[in-house]
C-alpha positions, -999 to 999 in steps of 0.1 A, spaced: -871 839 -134 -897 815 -148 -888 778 -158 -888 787 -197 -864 810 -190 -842 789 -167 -840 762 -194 -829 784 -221 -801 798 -203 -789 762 -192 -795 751 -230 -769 782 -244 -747 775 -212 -740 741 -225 -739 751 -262 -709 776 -247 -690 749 -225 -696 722 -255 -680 750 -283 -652 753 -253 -648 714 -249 -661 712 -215 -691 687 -219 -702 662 -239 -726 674 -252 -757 709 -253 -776 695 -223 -745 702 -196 -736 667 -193 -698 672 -178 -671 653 -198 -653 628 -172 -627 644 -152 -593 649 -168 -567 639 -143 -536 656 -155 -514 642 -120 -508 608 -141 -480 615 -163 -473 594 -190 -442 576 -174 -467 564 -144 -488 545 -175 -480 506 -176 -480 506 -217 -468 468 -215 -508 464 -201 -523 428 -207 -544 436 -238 -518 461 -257 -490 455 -276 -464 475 -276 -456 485 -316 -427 517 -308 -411 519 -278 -379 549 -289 -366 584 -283 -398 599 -299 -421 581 -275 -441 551 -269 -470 536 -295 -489 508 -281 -518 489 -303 -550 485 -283 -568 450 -283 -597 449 -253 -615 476 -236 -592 467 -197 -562 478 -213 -575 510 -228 -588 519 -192 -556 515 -179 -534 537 -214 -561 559 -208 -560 563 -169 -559 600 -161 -576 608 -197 -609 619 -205 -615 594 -233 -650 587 -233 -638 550 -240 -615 547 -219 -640 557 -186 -644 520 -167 -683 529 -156 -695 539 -196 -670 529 -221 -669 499 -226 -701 502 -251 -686 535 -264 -654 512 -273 -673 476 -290 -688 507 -310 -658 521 -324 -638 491 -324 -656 481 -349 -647 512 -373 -607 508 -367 -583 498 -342 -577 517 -316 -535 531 -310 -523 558 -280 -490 575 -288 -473 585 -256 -450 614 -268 -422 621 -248 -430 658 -244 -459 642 -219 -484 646 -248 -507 612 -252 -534 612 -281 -560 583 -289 -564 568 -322 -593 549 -332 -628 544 -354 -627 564 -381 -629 551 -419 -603 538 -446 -607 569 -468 -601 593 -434 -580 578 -417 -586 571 -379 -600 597 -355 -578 613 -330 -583 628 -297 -558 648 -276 -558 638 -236 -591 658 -230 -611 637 -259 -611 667 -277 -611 658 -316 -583 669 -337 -588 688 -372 -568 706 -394 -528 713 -386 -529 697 -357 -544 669 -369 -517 670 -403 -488 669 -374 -500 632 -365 -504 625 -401 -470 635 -407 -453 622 -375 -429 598 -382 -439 567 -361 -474 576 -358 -478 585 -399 -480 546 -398 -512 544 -386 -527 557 -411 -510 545 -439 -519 509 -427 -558 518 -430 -553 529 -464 -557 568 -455 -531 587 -473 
């Protein structure tokens, strides 16, 4: 196989892993691992940095003020912000845009909350950093504690 060749099937394997949620992005850069052994009970959501908003039989909300204590609410996550080496420019970024919230549910679920705009609403990612859209998106928007969120940006 010649190096033409060789490059365009790297180029459409990415486009395939990046339409399955594997990298980051078309040039096979792999997403940072996704350490599903740390449950969301082994999190320290009291972390210097957070503040705790819900703590209740639906599950835990915690507010996110500095980068260190979205490293350690995202520990186990692939959260492109949350990754100690690279975020932390990824994070001044979108901090910017919005706060950033993680909602621990107690079904083990944990989904990131942050950037986005006042007439959207902030973006949300599921423990993978894969973005959420449409009905599963509308189930945040509708969730009782976390429904808060983004009524207080002025999404509706």
């Amino acid at each position: 196989m010649n190096k033409k060749m060789i490059n365009e099937l790297r180029i459409l394997a990415g486009l395939k892993a990046l339409n399955e949620g594997g990298f980051d992005d078309a040039w096979g850069e792999p997403k940072a691992p996704c350490n599903e052994e740390v449950p969301n009970s082994d999190i320290n959501k009291n972390v210097e940095g957070g503040h705790v908003l819900y703590s209740g039989p639906l599950g835990d909300l915690v507010a996110v003020g500095t980068f260190e204590a979205l490293v350690e609410l995202g520990r186990g996550s692939a959260w492109s912000v949350a990754q100690p080496e690279t975020g932390e420019e990824f994070f001044d970024h979108h901090s910017q845009q919005g706060s950033f919230y993680v909602w621990f549910d107690r079904n083990g679920e944990r989904i990131l909350f942050g950037g986005g705009n006042p007439n959207n609403g902030p973006d949300a990612v599921d423990i993978k950093d894969r973005q959420l859209h449409g009905e599963d998106l509308a189930k945040w928007r509708n969730h009782k504690v976390v429904k808060r969120i983004f009524r207080n940006i002025g999404a509706r």
